[in-house]
C-alpha positions as CSV (number, residue, x, y, z in Angstrom):
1,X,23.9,28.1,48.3
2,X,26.2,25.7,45.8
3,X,23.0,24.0,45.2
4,X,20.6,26.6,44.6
5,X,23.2,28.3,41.9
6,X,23.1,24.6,40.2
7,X,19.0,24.9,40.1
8,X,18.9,27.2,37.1
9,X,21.6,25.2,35.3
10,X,19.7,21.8,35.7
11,X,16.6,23.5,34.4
12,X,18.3,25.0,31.6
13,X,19.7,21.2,30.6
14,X,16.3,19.5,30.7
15,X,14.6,22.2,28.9
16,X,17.3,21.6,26.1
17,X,16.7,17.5,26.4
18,X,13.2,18.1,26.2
19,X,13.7,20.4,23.3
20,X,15.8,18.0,21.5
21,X,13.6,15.5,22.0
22,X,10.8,16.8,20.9
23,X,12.5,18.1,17.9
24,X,13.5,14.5,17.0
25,X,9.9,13.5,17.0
26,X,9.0,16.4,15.1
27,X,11.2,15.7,12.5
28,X,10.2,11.9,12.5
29,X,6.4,13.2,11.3
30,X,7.8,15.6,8.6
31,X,9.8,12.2,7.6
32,X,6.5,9.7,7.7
33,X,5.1,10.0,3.9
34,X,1.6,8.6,5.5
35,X,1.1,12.4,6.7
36,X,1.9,13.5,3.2
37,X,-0.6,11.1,1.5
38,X,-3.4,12.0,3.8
39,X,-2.8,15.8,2.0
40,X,-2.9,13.9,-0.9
41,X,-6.2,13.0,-0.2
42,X,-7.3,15.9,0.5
43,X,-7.0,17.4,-2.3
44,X,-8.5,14.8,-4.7
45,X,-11.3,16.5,-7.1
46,X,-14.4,14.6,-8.5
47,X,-13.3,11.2,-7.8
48,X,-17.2,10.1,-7.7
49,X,-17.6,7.9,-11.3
50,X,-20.9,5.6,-12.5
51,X,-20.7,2.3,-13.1
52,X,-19.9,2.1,-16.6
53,X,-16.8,5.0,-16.0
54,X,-15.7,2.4,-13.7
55,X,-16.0,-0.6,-16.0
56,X,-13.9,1.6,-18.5
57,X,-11.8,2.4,-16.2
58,X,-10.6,-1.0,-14.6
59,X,-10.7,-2.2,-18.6
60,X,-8.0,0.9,-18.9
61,X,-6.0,-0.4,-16.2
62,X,-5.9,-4.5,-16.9
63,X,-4.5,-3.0,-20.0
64,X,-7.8,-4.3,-22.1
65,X,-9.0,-0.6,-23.2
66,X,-7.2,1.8,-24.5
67,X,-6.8,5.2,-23.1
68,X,-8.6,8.0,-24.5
69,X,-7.3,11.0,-23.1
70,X,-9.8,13.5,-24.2
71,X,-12.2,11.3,-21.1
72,X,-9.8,11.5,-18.5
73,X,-7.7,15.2,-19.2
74,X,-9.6,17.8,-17.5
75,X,-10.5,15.4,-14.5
76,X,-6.4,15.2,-14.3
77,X,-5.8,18.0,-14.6
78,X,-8.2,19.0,-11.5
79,X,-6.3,16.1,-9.5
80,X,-2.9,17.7,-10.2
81,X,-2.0,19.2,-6.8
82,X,-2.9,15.9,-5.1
83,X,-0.8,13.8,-8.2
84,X,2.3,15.9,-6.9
85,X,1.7,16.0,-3.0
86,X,2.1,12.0,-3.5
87,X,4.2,11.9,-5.6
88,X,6.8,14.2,-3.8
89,X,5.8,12.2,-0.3
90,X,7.0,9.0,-2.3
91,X,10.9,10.3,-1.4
92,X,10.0,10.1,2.5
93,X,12.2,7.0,3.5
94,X,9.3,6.0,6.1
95,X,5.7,5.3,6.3
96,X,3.8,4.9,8.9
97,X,-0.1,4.8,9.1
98,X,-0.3,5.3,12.7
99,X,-2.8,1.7,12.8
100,X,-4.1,0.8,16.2
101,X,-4.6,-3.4,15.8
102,X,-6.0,-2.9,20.0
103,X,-9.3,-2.0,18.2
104,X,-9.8,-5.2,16.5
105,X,-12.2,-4.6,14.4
106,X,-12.6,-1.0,14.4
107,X,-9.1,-0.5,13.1
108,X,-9.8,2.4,10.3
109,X,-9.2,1.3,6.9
110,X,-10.4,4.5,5.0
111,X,-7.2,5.0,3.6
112,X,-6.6,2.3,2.2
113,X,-9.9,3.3,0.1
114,X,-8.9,6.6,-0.7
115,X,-5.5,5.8,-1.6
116,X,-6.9,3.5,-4.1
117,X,-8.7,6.3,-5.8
118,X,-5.3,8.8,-5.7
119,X,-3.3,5.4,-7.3
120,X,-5.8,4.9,-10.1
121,X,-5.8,8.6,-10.9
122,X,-2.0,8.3,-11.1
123,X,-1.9,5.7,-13.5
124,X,-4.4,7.4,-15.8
125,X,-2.0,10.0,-15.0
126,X,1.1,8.4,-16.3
127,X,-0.8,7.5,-19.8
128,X,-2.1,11.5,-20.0
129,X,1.5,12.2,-19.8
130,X,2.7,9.8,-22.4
131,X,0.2,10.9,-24.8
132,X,1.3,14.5,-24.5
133,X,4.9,13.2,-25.4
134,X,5.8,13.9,-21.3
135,X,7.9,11.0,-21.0
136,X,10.1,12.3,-18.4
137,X,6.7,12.8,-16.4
138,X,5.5,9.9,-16.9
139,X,8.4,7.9,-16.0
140,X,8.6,9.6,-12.5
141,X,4.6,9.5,-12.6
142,X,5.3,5.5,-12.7
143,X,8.3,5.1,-10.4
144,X,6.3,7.5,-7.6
145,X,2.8,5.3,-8.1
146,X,5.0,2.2,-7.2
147,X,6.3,3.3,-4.3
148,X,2.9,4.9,-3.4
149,X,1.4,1.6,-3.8
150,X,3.8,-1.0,-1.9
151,X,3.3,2.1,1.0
152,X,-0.3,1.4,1.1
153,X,0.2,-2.0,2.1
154,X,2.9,-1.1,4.9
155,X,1.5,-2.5,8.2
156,X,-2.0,-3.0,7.0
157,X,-4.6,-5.6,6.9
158,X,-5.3,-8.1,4.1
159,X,-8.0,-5.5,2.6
160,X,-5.2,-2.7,2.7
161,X,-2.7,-5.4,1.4
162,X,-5.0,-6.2,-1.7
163,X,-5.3,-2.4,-2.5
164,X,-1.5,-2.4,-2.4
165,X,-1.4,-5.1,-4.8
166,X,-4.5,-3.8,-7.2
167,X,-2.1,-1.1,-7.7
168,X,1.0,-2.2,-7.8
169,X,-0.1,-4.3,-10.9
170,X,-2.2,-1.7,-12.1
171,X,1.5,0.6,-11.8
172,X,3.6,-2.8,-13.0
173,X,1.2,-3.0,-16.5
174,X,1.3,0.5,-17.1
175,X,5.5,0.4,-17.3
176,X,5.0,-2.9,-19.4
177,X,2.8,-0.7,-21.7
178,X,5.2,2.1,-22.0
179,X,7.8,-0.1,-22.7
180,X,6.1,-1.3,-25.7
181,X,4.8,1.8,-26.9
182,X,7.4,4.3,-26.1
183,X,10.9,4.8,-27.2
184,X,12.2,5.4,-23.7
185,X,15.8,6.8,-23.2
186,X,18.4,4.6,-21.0
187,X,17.7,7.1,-18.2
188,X,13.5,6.7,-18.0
189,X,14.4,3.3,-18.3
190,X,17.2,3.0,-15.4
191,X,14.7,5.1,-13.1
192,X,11.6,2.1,-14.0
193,X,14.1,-0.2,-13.1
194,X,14.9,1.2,-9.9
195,X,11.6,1.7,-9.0
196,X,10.2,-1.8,-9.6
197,X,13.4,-3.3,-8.0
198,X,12.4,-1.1,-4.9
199,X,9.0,-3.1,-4.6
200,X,11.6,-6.4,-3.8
201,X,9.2,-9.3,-3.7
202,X,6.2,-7.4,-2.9
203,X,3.8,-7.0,-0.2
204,X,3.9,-9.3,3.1
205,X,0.4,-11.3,2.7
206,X,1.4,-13.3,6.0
207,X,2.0,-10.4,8.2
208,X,-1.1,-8.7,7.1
209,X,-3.1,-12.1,7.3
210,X,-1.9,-12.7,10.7
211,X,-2.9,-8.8,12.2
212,X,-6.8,-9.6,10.4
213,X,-6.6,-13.4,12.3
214,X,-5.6,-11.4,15.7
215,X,-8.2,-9.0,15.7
216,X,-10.5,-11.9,16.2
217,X,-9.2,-13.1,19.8
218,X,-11.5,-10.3,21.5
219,X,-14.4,-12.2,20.0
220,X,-13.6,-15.6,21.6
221,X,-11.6,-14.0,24.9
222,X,-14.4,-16.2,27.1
223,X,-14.3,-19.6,25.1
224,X,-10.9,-21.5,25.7
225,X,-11.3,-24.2,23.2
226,X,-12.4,-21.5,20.0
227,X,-9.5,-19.6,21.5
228,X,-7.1,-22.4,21.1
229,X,-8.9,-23.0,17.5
230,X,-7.6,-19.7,16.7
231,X,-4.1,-19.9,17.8
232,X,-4.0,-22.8,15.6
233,X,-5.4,-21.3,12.4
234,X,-3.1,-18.5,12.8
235,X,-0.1,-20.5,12.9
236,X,-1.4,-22.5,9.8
237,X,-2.3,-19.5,8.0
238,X,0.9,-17.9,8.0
239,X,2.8,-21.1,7.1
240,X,0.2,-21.6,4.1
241,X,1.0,-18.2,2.6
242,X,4.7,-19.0,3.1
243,X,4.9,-22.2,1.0
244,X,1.3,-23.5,-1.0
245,X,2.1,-27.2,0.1
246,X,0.8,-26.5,3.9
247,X,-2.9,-25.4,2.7
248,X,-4.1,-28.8,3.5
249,X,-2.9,-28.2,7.4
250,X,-4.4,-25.2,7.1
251,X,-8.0,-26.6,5.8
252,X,-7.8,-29.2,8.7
253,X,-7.0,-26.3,11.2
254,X,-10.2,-24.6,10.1
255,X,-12.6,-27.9,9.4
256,X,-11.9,-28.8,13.3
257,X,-12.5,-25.2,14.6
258,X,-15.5,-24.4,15.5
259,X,-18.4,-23.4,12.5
260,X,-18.6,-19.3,14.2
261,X,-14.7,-19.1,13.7
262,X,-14.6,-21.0,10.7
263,X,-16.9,-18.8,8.7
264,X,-14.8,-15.7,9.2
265,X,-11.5,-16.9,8.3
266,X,-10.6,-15.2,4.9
267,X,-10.3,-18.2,1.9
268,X,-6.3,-18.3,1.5
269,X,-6.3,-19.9,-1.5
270,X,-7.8,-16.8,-3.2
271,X,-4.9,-14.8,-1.1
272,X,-2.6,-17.0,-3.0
273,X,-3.8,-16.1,-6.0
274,X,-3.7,-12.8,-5.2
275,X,0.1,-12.9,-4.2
276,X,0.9,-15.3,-7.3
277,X,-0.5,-12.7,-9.7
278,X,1.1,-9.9,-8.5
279,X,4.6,-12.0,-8.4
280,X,3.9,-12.8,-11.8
281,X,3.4,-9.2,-12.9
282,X,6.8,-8.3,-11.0
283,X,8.4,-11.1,-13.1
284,X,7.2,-10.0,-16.5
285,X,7.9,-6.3,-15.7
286,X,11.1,-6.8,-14.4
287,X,12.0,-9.2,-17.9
288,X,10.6,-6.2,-20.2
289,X,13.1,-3.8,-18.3
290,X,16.4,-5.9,-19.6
């Protein structure tokens, strides 16, 4: 009888364990800021722009052009519930895009595409709210479009790495320009500060170099020696984007692989580049800020 009084009981706990634990994961997806973005998305309003729109815009944004608001205002000003679902997912301490590298190839990487669109729409969005004389806006417009952009690259590929770094040096020139144009108080800039020192020293090229490279070894599962090819380009790869001086390994690694593999393997030096630039930025951004 002892043990059948004990039944309810024992129910009772593991309905409360599985409560608990399921509340624990529940609160780990209200934490993830990748959720938040996708609602970000979702929201965006007449993102579709022509050519030329889009030649003034990336002149806008290399800090070329200047910005004329009366272009860009009411197509903000559509865009603003998204601009502040990002920006308020930007204070989740995680992000996670939920990537599944077992597909190889098929691993989605629309997000990275629409987050580029939401980014650029917050940098324009930073310079509507200087011109207005919003400086307190833009400021956290800025410091939330950083963090935005260093989450985009969070686990990703190379092509969801290089969005990450189009617009953290989009986000990086933008504070450099306010700094020049602006009078900003001690408190906007102590929060730029923060926000650029949060980006550390930027977005892990290797790791996302390295999760492209893997993706391959479904192609070549049945050929030993293109396998083996592979392994070794990987291992040079990452060791090239750590220090410069072991491209040449690297260029031997792929000159001896075989000509299929070798034409897929991205062209580092151009990552380097890439990863140099944005450095750079950081650096100049980070002087302007003394």
């Amino acid at each position: 009888m002892k043990i059948f009084n004990t039944i309810p009981s024992m129910i009772l706990i593991a309905l409360l364990s599985a409560g608990s634990a399921l509340a624990q994961r529940n609160a780990a997806l209200t934490e993830n800021a990748a959720l938040r973005y996708w609602s970000g998305f979702s929201e965006v309003q007449d993102s579709g722009i022509t050519d030329q729109q889009a030649k003034e815009l990336n002149a806008i944004l290399d800090g070329t052009a200047p910005y004329d608001d009366s272009k860009y205002k009411d197509l903000l000003e559509k865009n603003a519930l998204a601009l502040e679902i990002m920006a308020r997912a930007t204070s989740l301490p995680n992000c996670d895009w939920g990537l599944d590298y077992g597909l190889g190839h098929d691993v989605p990487v629309d997000y990275a595409r629409k987050a580029l669109v939401l980014g650029r729409l917050n940098v324009l969005y930073a310079f509507h709210l200087l011109k207005t004389g919003n400086k307190d806006g833009a400021v956290r417009a800025l410091a939330a479009g950083l963090r935005f952009s260093h989450d985009v690259g969070n686990g990703g590929s190379l092509f969801a790495t290089l969005i990450a770094k189009d617009l953290l040096t989009s986000h990086l020139r933008a504070v450099a320009g306010a700094l020049r144009l602006e009078q900003l108080s001690t408190s906007q800039r102590s929060q730029l500060q923060t926000a650029v020192a949060r980006v550390g020293e930027g977005l892990d090229w290797p790791m996302a170099a390295k999760r492209d490279l893997e993706a391959l070894r479904g192609d070549y599962a049945g050929n030993s020696q293109t396998s083996a090819a592979l392994t070794r380009i990987i291992s040079s790869y990452v060791a090239a984007l750590n220090d410069e001086s072991k491209l040449p390994a690297l260029d031997q690694a792929v000159q001896g692989a075989p000509q299929e593999l070798a034409n897929v393997i991205p062209n580092a030096k151009r990552v380097l580049e890439q990863k140099q630039d944005l450095k750079n930025t950081l650096l100049q951004t980070r002087a302007a800020l003394q």
